[in-house]
N, C-alpha and C positions, 0 to 999 in steps of 0.2 A: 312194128310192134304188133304181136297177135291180140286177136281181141275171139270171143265166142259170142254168140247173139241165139240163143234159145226162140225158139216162135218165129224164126227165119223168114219162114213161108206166110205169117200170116201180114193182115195189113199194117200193124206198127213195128213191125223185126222186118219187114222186107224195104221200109223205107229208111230204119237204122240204118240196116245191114250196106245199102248202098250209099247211105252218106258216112260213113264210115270209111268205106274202098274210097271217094272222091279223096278225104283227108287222109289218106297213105295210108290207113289200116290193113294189116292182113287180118281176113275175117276167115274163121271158121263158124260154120253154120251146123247146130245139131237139126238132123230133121229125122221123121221116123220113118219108118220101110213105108213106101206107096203113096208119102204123103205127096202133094202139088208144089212142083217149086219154080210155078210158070213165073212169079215175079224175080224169082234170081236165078232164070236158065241164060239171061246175057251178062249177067254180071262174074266177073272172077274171083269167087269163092271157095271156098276147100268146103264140101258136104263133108261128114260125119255122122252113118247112122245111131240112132238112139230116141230114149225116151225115157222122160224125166223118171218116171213111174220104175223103170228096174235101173236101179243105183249100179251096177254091174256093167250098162252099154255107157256111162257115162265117164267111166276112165280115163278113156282116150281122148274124149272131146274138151275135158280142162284142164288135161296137159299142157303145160306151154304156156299159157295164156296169160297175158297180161292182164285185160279187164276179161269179167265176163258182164253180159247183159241179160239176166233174168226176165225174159220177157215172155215165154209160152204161159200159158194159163186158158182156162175157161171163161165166157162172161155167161152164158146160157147150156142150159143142160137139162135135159130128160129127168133123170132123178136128182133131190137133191145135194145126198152124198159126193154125188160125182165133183160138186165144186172143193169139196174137201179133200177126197181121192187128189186128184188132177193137182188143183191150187197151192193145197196145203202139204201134201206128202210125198209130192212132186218136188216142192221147194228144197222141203228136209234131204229129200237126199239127193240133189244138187249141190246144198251147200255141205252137206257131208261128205261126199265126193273130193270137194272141191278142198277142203280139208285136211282130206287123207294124200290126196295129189297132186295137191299147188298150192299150198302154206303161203309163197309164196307173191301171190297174185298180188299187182296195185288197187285193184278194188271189183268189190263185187255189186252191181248196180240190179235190185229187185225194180219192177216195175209194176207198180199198185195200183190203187183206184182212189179216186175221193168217195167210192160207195164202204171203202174199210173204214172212215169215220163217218160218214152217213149226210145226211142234208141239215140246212142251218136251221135251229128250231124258231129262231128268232127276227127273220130276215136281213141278220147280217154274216156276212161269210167268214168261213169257218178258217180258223189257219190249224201251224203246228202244233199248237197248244190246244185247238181246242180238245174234250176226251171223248174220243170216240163212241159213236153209237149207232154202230151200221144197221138198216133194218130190211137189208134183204140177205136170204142166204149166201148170194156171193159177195156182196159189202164182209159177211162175217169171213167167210173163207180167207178173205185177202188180210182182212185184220188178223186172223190167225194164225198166214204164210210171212208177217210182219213181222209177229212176236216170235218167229221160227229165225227169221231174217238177227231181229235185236241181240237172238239169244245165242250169237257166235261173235259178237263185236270185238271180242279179247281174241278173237283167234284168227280172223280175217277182216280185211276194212271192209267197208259196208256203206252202201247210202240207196235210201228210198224214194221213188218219184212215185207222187201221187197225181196224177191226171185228171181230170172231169172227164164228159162228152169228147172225145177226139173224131174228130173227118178231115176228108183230103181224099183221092184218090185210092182206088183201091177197097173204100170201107163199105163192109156192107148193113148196116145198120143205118147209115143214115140214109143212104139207098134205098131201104125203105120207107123212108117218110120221103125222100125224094119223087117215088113211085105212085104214090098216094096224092103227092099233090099234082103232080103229073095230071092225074085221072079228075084234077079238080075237088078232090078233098082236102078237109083240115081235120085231124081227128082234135077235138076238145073237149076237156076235160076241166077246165077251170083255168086260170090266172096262174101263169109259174114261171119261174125263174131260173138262166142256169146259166151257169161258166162254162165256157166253151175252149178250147184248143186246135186249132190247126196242125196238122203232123208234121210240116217241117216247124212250126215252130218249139212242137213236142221234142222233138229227134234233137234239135237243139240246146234245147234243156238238158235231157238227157247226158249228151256229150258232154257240155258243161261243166255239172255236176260230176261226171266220172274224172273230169281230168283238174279240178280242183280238190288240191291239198284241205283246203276248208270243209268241206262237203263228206270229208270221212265222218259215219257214224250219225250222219244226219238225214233229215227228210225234209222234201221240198213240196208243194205244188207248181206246179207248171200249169198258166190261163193264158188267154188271150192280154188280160187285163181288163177286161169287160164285162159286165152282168146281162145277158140276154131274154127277153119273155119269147114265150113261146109263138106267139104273136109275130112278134119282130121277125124270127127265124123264118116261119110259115109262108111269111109275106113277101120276102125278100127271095127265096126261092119260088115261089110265083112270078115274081114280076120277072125273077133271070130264065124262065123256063116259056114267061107270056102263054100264063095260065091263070084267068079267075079262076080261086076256089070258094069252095063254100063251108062255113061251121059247121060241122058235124057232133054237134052236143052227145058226149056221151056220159050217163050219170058215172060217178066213181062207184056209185053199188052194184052198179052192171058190169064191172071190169074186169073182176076175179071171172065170172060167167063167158064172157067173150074169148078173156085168155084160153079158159079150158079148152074153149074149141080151136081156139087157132092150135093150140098144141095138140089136139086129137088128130086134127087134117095134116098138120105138117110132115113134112117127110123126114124131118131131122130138128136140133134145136129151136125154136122158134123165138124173136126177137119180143115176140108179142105173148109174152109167157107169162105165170102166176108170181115168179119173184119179181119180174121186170114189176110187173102190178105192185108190189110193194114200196118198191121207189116211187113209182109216179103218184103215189096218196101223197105226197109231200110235194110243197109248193117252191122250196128253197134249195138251189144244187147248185150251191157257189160257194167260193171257195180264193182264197187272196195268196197272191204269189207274193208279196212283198220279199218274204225272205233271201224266194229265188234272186230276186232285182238287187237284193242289197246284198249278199252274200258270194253270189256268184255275177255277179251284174248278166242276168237274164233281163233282157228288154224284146219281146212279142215284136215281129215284122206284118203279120198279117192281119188285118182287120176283117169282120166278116161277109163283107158282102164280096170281098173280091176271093177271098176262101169260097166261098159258098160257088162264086161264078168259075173258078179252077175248077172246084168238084162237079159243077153240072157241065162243064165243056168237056173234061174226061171223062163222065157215063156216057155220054154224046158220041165221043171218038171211037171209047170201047163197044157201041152196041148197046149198052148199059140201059141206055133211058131212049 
């Protein structure tokens, strides 16, 4: 059975993409002229060029296809159109494509954010119901690639995964606090909370959800099943790196100011940007799978210290850290 996986190359579509081939998938992978596709130059995939952004190269790539997996997108970007360009009008004419030249498909799986409904206001975690209230521009982009997502339900199956924080191998976001504490820093900023995911336990979800008749037309989160402070996180990747670090108190009024400049110096998006500063004012970024567990019986294999010790033995191997 053919499947497409969109964002092939980046770090959650290239761990799909090959657990996917392990369970007998044939994968086509859309990638765009010149992009990096050192994570599946071993794997036996059929490339297809394209890009989301001209409805036009994408003909060819969701022909055939049984599922597709919606997963290219932005999380950081220079201007902040770009995540509406990219997120939002990238989706649209994927699923308009996909419309005109595979009516047919078993399902089409978007891959979202818990920043498209936003943080808990209340410090209890947010599920499917709660209503949305993203407060950084790409929390809004995704809520808006959602509502682009809902509004073809009569005409193709459909189902949404919404993630937290995902790491594992590969990611480079959390590389950067890895690197930070490496050097014996802890950037702090106050007392926070947040639901985390491991990528094979993401990738699992995912699959799940696409190959459950139930899961047409729905949205899930996918967690570890755990609430983590930032603390816990910090510390535990210290002790697996055998590094004291030290608090780094940074006021939240100084944040917006900081970002600017990491964004001035950087040579390309910066992880440590003004909308990222958006999120981090909020103390709460958790979020309850229950639905996943009872609906699709999704149950988390990784707990975090041993995720956390995978991902620093693989910066280790690669050079990385």
């Amino acid at each position: 059975m053919k499947v497409l996986v969109t964002g092939a190359t980046g770090f959650i579509g290239s761990h799909l993409a090959e657990t996917l081939l392990s369970r007998g998938y044939e994968v086509r992978c859309l990638v765009r002229s010149g992009s990096n596709r050192r994570w599946l130059e071993t794997l036996c995939v059929e490339f297809t060029e394209g890009d989301c952004l001209d409805e036009k190269s994408l003909e060819k790539a969701v022909k055939d296809c049984s599922y597709i997996f919606h997963v290219a997108g932005i999380t950081k970007a220079c201007r902040e159109n770009d995540f509406f360009c990219v997120n939002v009008d990238g989706t649209r004419n994927l699923v308009n494509t996909v419309i005109k030249h595979n009516s047919n498909i078993k399902r089409f799986v978007f891959i979202s954010s818990l920043s498209a409904v936003g943080p808990s206001l209340d410090g209890k975690p947010v599920n499917e119901q709660t209503e949305p209230h993203p407060v950084s521009v790409y929390g809004k982009s995704k809520l808006e690639a959602e509502k682009v997502i809902l509004g073809i339900t009569d005409q193709i199956p459909i189902t949404i995964i919404r993630p937290p924080a995902v790491y594992g191998p590969r990611d480079r976001d959390f590389y950067f606090f890895f690197k930070l504490i490496k050097r014996g820093i802890f950037p702090y900023w106050g007392k926070a909370r947040y639901s985390l995911v491991y990528v094979d336990d993401l990738i699992n979800g995912i699959i799940m959800a696409a190959e459950s008749p139930q899961a047409v037309g729905q949205t899930y989160f996918i967690t570890d099943g755990e609430v983590h402070s930032n603390e816990e996180i910090a510390y535990e990747i210290s002790r697996i790196l055998n590094r004291n670090i030290t608090k780094v108190h940074l006021p939240k009024s100084m944040m917006p100011f900081l970002a600017s400049i990491g964004e001035r110096f950087s040579k390309g998006p910066s992880i440590f940007n003004r909308d990222k500063i958006r999120e981090l004012r909020y103390r709460y970024w958790i979020c309850d799978h229950s639905k996943a567990e009872r609906e699709l019986g999704y149950n988390p294999k990784v707990k975090l210290n041993e995720g956390l010790r995978w991902t620093a033995n693989w910066y280790k191997i690669n050079r990385w850290l």
